[in-house]
N, CA, C and O atoms as a Tripos MOL2 file, in Angstrom:
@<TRIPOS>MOLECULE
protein
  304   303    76     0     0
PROTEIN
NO_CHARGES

@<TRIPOS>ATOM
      1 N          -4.4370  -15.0300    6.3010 N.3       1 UNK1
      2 CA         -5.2590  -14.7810    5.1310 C.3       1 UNK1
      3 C          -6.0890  -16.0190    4.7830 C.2       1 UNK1
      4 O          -7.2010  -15.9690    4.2570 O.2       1 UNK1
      5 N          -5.5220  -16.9920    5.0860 N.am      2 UNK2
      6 CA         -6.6990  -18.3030    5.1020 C.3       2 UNK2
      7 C          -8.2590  -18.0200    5.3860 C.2       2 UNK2
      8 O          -8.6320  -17.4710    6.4230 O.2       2 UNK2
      9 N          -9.0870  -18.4230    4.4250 N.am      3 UNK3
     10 CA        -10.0890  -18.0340    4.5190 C.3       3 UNK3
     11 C         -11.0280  -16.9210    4.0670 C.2       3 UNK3
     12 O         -12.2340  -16.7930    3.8570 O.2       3 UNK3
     13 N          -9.6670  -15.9960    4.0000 N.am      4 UNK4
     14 CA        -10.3280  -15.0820    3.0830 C.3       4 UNK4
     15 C          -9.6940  -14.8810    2.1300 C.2       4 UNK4
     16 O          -8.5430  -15.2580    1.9100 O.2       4 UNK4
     17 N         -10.8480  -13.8490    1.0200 N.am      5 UNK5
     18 CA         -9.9800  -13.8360   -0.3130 C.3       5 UNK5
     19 C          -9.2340  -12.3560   -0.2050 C.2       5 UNK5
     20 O          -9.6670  -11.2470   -0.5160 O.2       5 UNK5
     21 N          -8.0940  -12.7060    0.2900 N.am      6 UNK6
     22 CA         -6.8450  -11.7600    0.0570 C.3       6 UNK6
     23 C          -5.8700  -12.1330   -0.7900 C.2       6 UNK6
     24 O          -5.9360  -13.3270   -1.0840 O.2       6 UNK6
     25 N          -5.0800  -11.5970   -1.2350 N.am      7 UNK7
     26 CA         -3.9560  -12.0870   -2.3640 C.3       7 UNK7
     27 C          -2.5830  -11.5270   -2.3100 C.2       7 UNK7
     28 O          -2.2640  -10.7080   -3.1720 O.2       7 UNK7
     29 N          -1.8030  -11.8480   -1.4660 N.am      8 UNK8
     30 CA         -0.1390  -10.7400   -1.7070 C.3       8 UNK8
     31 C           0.4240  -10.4220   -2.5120 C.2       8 UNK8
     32 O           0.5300  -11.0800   -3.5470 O.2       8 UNK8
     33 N           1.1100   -9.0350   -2.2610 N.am      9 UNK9
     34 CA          1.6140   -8.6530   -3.7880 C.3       9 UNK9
     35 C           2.8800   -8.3180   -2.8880 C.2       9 UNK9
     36 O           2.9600   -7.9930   -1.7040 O.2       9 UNK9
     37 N           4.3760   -8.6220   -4.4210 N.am     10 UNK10
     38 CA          5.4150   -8.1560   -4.1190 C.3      10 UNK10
     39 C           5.6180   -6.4540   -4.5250 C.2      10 UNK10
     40 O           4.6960   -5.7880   -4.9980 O.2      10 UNK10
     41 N           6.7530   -6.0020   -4.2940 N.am     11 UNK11
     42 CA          6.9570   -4.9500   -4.6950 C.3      11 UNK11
     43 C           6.6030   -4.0010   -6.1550 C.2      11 UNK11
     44 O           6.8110   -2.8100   -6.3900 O.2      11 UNK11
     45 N           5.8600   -5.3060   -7.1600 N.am     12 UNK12
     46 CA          6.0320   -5.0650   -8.4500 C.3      12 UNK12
     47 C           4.1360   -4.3930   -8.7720 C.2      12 UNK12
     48 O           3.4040   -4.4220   -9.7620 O.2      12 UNK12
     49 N           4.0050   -3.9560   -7.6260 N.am     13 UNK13
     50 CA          2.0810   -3.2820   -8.3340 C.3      13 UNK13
     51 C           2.6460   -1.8390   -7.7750 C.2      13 UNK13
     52 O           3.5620   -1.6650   -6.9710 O.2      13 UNK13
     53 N           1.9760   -1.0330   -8.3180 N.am     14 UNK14
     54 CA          1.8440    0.6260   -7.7190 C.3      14 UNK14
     55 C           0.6360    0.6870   -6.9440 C.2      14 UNK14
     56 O          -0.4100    0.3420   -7.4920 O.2      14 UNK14
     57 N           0.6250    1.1160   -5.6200 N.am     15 UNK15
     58 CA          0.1300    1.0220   -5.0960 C.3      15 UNK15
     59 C          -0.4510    2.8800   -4.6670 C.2      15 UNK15
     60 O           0.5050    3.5190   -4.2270 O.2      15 UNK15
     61 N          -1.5370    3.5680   -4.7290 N.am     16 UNK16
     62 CA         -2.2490    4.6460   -4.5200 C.3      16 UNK16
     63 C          -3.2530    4.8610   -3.2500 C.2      16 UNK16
     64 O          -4.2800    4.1980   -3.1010 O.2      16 UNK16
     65 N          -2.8680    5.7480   -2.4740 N.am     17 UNK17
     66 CA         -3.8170    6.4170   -1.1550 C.3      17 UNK17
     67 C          -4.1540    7.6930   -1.6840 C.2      17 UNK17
     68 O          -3.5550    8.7280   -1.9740 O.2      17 UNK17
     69 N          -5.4700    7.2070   -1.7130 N.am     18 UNK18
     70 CA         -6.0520    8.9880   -2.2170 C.3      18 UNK18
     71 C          -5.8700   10.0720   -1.3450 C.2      18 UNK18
     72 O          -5.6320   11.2720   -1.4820 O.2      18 UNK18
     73 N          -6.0540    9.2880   -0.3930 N.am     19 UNK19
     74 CA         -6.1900   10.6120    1.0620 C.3      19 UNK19
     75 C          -4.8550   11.3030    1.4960 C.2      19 UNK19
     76 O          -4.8100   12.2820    2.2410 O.2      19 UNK19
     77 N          -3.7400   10.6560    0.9250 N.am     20 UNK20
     78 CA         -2.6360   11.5490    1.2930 C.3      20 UNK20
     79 C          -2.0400   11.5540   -0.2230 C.2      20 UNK20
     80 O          -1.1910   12.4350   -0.3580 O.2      20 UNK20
     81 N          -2.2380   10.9100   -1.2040 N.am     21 UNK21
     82 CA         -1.4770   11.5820   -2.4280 C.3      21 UNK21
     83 C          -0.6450   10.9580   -2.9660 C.2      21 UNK21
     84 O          -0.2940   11.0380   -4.1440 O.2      21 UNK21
     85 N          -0.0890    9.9890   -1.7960 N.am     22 UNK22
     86 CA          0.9300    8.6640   -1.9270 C.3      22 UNK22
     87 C           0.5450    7.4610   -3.3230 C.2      22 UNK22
     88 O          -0.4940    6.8890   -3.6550 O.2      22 UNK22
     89 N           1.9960    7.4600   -3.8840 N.am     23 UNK23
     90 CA          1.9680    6.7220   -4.8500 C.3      23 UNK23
     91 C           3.1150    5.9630   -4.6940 C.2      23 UNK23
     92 O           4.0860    6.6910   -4.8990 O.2      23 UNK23
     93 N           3.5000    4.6460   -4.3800 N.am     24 UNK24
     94 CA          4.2570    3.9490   -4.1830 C.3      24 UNK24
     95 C           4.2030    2.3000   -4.5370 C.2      24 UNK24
     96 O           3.3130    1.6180   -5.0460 O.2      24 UNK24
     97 N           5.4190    1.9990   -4.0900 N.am     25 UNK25
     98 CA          5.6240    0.2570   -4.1440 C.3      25 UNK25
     99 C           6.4360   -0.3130   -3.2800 C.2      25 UNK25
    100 O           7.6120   -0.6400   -3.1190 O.2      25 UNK25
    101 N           4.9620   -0.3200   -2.5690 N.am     26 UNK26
    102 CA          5.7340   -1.1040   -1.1650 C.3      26 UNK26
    103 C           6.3340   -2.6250   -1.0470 C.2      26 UNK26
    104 O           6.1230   -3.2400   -2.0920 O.2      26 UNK26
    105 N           6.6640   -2.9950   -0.5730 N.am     27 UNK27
    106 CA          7.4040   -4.1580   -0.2010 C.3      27 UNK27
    107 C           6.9560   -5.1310   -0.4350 C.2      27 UNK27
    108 O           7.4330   -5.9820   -1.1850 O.2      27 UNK27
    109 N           5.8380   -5.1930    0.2340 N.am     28 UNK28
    110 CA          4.4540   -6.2020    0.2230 C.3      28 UNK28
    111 C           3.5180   -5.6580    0.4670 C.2      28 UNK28
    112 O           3.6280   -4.7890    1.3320 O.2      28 UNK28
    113 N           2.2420   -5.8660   -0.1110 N.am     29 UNK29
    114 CA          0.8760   -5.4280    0.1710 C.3      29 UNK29
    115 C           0.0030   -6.4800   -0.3070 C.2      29 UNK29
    116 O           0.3090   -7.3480   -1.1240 O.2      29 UNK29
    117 N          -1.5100   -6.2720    0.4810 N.am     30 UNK30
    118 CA         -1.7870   -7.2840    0.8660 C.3      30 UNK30
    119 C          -3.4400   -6.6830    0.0120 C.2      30 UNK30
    120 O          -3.4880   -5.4530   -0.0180 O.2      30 UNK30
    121 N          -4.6210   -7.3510   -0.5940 N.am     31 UNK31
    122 CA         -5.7630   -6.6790   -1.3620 C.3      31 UNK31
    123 C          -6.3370   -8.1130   -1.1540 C.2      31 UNK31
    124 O          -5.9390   -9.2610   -1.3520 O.2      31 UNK31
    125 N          -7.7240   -7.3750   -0.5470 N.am     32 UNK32
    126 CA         -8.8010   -8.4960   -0.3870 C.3      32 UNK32
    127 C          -9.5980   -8.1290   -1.1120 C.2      32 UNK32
    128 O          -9.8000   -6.9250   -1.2720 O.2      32 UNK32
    129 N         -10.1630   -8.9150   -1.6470 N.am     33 UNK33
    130 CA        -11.4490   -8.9570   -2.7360 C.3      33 UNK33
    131 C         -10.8040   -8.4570   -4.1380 C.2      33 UNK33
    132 O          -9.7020   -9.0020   -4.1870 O.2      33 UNK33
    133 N         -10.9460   -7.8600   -5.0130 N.am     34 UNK34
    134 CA        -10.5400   -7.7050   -6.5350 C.3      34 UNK34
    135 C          -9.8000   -6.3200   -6.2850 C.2      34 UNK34
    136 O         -10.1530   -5.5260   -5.4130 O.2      34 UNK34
    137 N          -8.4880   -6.0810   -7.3500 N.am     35 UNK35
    138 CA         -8.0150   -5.0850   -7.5550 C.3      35 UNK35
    139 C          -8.5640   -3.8970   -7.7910 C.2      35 UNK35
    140 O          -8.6380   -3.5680   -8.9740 O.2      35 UNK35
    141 N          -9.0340   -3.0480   -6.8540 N.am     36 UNK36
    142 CA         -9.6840   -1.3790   -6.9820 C.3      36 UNK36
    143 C          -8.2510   -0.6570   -8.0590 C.2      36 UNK36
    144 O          -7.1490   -0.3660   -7.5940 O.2      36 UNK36
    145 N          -8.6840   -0.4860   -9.6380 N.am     37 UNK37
    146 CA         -7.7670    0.3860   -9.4440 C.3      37 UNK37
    147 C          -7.9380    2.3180   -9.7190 C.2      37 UNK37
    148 O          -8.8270    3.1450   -9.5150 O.2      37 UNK37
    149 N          -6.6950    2.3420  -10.2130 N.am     38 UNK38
    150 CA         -6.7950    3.7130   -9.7890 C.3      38 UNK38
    151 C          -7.6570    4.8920  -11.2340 C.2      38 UNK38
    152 O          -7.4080    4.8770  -12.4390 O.2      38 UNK38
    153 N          -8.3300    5.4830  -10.7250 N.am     39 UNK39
    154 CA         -8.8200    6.4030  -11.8590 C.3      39 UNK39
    155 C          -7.8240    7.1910  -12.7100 C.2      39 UNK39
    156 O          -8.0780    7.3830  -13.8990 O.2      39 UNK39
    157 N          -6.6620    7.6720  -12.1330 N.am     40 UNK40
    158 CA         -5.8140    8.3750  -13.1980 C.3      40 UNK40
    159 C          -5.1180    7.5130  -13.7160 C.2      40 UNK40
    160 O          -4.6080    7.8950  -14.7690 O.2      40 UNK40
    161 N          -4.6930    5.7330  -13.1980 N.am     41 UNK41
    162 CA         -3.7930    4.9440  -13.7170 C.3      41 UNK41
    163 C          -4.1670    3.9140  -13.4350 C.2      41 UNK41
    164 O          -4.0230    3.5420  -12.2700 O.2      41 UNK41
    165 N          -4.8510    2.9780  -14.5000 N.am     42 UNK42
    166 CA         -5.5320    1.5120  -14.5660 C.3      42 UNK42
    167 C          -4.5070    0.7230  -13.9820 C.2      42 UNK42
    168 O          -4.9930   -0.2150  -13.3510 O.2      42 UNK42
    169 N          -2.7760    0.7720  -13.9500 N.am     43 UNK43
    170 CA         -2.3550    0.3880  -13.4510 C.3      43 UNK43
    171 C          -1.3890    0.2210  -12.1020 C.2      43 UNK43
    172 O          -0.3140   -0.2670  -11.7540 O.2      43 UNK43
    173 N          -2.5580    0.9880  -11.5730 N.am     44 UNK44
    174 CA         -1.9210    1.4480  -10.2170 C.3      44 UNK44
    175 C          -3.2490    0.9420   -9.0290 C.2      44 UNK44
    176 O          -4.3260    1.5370   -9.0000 O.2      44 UNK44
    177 N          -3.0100    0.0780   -8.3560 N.am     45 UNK45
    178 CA         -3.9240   -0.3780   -7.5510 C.3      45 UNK45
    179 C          -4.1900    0.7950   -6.3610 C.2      45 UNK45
    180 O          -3.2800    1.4800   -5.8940 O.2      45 UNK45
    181 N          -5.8360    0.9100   -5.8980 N.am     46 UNK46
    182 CA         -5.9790    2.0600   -4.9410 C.3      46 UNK46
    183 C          -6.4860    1.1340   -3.5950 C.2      46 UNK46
    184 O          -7.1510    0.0990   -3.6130 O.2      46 UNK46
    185 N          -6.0000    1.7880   -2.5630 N.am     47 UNK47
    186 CA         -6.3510    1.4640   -1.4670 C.3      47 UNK47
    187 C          -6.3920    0.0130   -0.8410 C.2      47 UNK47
    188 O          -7.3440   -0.7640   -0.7700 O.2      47 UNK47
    189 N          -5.3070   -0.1060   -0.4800 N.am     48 UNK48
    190 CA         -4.9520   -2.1770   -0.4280 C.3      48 UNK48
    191 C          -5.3560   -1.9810    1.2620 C.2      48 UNK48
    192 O          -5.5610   -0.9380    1.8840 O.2      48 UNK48
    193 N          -5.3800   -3.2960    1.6880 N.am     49 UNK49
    194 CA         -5.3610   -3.4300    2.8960 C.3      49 UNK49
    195 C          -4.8380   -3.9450    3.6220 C.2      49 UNK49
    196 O          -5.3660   -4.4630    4.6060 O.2      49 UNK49
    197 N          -3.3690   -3.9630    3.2990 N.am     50 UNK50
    198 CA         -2.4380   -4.2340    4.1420 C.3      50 UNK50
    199 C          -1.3410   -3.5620    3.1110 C.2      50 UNK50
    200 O          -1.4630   -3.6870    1.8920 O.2      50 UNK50
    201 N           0.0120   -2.6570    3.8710 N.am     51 UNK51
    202 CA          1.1660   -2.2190    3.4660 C.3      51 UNK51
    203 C           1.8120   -2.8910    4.1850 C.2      51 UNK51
    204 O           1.3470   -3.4380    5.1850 O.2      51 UNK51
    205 N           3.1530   -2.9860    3.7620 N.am     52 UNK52
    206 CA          4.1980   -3.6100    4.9020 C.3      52 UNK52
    207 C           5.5270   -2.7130    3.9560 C.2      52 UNK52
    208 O           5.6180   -2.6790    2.7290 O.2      52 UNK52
    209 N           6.1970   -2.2330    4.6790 N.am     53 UNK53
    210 CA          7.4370   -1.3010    3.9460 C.3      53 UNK53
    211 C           8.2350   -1.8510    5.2700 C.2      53 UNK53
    212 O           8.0980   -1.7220    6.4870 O.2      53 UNK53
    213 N           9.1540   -2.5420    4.3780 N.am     54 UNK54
    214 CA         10.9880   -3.1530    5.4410 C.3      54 UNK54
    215 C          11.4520   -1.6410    5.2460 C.2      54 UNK54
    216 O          11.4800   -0.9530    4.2250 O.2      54 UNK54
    217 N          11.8270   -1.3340    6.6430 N.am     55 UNK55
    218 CA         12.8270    0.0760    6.8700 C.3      55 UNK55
    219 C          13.9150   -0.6810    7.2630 C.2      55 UNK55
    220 O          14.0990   -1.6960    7.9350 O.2      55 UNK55
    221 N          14.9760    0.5860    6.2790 N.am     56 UNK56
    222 CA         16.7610    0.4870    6.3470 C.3      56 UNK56
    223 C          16.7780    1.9550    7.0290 C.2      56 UNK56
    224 O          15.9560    2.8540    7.2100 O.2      56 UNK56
    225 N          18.0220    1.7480    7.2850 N.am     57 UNK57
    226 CA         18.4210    3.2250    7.8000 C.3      57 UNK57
    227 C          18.6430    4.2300    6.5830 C.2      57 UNK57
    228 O          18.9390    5.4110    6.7700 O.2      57 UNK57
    229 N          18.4880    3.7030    5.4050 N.am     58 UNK58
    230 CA         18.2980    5.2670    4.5200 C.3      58 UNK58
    231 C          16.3520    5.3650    4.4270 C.2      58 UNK58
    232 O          16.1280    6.4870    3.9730 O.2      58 UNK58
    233 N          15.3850    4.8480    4.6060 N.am     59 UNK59
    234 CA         14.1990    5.2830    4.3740 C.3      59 UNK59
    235 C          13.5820    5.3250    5.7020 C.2      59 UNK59
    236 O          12.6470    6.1090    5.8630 O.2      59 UNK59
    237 N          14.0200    4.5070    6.7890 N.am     60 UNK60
    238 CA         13.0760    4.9550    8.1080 C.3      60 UNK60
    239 C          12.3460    6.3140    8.7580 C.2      60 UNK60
    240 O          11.3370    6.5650    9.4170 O.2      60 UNK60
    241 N          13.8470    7.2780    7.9720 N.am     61 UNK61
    242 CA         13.4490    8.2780    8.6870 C.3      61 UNK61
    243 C          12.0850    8.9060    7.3920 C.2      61 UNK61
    244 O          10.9470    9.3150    7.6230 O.2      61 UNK61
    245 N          12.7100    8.7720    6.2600 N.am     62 UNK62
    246 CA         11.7160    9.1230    5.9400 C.3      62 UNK62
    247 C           9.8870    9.0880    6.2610 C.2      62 UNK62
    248 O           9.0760    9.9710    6.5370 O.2      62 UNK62
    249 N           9.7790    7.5240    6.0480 N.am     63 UNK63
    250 CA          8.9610    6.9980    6.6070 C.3      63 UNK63
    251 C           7.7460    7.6870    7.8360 C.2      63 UNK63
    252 O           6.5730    8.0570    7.7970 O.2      63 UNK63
    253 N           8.9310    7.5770    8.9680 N.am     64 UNK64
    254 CA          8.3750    8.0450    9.9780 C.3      64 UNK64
    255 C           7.9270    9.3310    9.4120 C.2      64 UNK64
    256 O           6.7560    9.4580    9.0540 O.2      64 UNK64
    257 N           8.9830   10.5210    9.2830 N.am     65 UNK65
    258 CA          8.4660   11.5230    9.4050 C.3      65 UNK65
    259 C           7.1110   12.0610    8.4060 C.2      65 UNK65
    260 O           6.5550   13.1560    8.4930 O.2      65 UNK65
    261 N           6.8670   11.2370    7.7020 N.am     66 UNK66
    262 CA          5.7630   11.6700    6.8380 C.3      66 UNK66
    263 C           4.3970   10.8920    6.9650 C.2      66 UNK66
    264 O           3.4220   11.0270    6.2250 O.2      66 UNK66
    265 N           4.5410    9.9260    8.2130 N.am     67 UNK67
    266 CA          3.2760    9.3490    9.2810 C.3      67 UNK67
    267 C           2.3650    8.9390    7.7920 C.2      67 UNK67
    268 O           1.2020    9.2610    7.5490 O.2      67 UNK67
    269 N           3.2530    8.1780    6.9670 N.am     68 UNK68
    270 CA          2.6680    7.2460    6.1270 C.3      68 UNK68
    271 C           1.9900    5.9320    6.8080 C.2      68 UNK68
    272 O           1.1260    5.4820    6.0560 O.2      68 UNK68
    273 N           2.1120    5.2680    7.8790 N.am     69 UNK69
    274 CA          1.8270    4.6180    8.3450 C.3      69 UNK69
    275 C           0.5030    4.2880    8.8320 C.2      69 UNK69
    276 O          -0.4230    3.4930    8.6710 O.2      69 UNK69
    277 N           0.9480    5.4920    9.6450 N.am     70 UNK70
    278 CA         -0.4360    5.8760   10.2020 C.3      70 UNK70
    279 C          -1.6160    6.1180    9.3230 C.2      70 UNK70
    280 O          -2.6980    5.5430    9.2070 O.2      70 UNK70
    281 N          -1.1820    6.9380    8.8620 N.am     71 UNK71
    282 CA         -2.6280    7.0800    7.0530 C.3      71 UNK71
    283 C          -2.9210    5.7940    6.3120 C.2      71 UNK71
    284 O          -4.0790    5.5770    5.9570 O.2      71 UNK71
    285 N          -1.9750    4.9410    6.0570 N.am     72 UNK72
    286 CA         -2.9280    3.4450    5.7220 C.3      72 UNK72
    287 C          -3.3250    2.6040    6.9650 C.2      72 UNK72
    288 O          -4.4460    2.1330    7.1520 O.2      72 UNK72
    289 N          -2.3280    2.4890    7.7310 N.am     73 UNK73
    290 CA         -3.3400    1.7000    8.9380 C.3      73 UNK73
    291 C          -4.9410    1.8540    9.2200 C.2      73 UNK73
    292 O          -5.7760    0.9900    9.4840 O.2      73 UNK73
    293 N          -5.1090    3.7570    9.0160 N.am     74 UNK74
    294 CA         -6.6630    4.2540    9.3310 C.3      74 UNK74
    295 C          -7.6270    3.8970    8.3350 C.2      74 UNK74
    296 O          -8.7790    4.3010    8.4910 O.2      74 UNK74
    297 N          -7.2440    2.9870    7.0220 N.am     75 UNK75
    298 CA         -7.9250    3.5200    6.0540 C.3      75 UNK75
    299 C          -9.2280    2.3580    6.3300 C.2      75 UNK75
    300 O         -10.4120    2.6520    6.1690 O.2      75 UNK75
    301 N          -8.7300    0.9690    6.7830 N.am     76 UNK76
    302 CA         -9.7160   -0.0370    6.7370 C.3      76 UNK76
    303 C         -10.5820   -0.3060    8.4850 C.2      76 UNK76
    304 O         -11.4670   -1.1510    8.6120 O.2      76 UNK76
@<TRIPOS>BOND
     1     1     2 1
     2     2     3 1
     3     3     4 2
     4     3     5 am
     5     5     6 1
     6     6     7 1
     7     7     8 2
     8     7     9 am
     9     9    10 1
    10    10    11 1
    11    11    12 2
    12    11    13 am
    13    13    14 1
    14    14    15 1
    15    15    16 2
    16    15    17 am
    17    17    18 1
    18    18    19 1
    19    19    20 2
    20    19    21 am
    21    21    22 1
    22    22    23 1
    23    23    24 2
    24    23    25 am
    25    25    26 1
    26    26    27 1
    27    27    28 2
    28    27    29 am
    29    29    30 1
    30    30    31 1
    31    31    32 2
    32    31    33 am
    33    33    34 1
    34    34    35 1
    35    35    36 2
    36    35    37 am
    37    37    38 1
    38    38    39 1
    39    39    40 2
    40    39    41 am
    41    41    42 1
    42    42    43 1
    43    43    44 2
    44    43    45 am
    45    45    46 1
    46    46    47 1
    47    47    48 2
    48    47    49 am
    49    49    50 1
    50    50    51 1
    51    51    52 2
    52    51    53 am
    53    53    54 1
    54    54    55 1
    55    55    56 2
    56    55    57 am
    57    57    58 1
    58    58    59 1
    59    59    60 2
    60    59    61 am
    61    61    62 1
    62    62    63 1
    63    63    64 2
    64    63    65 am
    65    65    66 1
    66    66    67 1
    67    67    68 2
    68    67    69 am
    69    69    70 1
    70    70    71 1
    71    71    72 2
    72    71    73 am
    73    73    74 1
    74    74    75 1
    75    75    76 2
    76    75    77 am
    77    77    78 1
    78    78    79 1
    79    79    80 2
    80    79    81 am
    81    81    82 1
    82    82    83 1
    83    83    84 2
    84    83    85 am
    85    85    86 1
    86    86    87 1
    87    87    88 2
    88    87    89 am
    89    89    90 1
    90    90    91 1
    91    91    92 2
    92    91    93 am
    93    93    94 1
    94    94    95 1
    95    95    96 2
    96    95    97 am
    97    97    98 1
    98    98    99 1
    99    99   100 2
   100    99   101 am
   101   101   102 1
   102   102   103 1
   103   103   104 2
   104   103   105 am
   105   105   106 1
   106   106   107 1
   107   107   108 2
   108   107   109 am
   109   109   110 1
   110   110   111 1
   111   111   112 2
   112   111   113 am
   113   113   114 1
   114   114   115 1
   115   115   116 2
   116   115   117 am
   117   117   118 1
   118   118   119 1
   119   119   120 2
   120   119   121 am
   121   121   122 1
   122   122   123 1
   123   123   124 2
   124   123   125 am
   125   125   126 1
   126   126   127 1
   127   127   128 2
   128   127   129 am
   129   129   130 1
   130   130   131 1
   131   131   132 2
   132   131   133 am
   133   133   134 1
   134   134   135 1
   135   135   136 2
   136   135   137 am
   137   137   138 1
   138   138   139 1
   139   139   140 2
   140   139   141 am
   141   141   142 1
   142   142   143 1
   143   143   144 2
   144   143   145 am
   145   145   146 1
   146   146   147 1
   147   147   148 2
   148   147   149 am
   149   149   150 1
   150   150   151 1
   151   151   152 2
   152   151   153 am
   153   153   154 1
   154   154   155 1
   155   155   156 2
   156   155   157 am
   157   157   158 1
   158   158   159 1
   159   159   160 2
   160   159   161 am
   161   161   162 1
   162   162   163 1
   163   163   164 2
   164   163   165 am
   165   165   166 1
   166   166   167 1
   167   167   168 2
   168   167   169 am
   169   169   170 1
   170   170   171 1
   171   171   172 2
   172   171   173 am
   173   173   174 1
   174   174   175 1
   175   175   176 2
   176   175   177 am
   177   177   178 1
   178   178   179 1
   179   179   180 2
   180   179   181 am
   181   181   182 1
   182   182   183 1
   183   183   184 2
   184   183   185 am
   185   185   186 1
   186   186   187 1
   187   187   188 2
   188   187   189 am
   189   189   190 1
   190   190   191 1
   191   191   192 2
   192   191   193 am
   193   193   194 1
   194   194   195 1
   195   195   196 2
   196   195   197 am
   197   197   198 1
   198   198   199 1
   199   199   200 2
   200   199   201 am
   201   201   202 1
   202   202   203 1
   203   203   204 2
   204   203   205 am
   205   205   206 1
   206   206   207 1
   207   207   208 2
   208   207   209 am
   209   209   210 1
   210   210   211 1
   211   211   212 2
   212   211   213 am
   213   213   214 1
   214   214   215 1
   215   215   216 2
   216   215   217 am
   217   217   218 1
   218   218   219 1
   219   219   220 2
   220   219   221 am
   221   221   222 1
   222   222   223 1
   223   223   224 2
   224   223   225 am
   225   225   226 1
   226   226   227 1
   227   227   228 2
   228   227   229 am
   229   229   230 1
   230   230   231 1
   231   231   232 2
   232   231   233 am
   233   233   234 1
   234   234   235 1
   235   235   236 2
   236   235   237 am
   237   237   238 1
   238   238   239 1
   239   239   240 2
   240   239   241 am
   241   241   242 1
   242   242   243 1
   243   243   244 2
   244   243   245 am
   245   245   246 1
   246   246   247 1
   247   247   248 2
   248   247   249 am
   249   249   250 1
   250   250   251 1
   251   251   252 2
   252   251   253 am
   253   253   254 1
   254   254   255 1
   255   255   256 2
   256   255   257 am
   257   257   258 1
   258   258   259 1
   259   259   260 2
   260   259   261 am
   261   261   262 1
   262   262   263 1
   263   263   264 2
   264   263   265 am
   265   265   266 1
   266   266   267 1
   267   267   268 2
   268   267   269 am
   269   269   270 1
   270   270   271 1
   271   271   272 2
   272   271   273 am
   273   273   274 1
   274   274   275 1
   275   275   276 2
   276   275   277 am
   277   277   278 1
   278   278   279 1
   279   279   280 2
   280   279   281 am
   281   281   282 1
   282   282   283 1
   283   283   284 2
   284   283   285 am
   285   285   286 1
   286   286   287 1
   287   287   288 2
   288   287   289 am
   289   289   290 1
   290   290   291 1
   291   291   292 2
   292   291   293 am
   293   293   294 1
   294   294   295 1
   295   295   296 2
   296   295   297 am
   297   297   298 1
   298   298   299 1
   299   299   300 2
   300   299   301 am
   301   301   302 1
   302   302   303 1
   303   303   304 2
@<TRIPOS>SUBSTRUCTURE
     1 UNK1         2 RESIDUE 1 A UNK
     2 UNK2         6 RESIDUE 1 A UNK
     3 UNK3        10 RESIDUE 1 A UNK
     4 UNK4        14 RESIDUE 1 A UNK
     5 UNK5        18 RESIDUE 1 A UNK
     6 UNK6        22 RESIDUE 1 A UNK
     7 UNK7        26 RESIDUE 1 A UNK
     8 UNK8        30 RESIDUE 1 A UNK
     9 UNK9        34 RESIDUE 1 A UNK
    10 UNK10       38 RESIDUE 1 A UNK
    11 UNK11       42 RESIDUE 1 A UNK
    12 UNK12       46 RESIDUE 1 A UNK
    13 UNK13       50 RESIDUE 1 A UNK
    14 UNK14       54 RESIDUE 1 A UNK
    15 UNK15       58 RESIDUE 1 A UNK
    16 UNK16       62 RESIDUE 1 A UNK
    17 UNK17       66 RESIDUE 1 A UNK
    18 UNK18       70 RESIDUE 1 A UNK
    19 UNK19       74 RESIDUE 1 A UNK
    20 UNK20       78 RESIDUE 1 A UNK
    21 UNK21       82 RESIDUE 1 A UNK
    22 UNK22       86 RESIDUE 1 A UNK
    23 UNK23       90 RESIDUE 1 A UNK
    24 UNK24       94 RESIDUE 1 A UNK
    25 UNK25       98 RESIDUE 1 A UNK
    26 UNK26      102 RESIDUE 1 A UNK
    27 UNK27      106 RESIDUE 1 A UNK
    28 UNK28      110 RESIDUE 1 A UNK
    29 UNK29      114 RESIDUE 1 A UNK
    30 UNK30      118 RESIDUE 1 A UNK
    31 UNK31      122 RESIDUE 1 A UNK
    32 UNK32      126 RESIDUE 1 A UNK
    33 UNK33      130 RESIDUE 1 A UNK
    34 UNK34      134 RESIDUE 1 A UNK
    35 UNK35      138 RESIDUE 1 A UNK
    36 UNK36      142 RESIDUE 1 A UNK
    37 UNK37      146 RESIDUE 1 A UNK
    38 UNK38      150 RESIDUE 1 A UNK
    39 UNK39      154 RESIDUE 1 A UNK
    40 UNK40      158 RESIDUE 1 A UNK
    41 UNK41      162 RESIDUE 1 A UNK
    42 UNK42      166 RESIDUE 1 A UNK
    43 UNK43      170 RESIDUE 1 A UNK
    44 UNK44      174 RESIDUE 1 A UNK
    45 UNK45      178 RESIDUE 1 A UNK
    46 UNK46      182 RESIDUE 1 A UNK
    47 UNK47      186 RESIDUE 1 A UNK
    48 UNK48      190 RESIDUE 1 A UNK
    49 UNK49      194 RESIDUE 1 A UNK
    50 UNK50      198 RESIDUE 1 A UNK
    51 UNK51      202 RESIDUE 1 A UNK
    52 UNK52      206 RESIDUE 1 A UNK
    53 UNK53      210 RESIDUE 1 A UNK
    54 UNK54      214 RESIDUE 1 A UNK
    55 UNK55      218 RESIDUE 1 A UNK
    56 UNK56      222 RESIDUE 1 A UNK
    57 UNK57      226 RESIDUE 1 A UNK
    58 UNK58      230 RESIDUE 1 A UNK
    59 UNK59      234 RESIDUE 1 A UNK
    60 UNK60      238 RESIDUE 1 A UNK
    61 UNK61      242 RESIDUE 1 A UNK
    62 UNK62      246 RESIDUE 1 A UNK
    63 UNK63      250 RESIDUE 1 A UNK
    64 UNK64      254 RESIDUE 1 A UNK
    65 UNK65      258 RESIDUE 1 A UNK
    66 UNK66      262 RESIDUE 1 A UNK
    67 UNK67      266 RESIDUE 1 A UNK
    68 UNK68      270 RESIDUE 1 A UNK
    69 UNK69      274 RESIDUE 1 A UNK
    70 UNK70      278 RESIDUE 1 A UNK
    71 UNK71      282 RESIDUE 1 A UNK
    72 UNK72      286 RESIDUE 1 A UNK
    73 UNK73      290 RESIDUE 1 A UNK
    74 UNK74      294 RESIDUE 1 A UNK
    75 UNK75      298 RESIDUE 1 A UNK
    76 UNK76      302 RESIDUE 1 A UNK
């Protein structure tokens, strides 16, 4: 992130993907340039550009099976 203006966030922002509906708080996420936030909730940041979610064996499967991953990886 050196160099650019990105800023990490811990688990403590809500984080929103319009394109799948997802409303969460991931682990770490990562927002370059100023906080986009969200139209139904000023305090819910939209569309970061970087997720990072630590999988345990109670959420992996979730995870996987709902190819959350894949839908923010595509977004930037």
């Amino acid at each position: 992130m050196k160099g650019h203006p990105c800023q990490p966030y811990g688990s403590n922002i809500r984080i929103n993907i319009p394109e799948n509906t997802l409303f969460t708080y991931p682990d770490l996420s990562i927002i370059c340039g100023d906080i986009n936030p969200s139209d139904a909730d000023e305090d819910t940041a939209v569309r970061p550009s970087v997720l990072i979610e630590i999988l345990s064996k109670s959420t992996k499967d979730y995870y996987r099976a709902e190819s959350l991953y894949c839908t923010v990886l595509s977004l930037r």
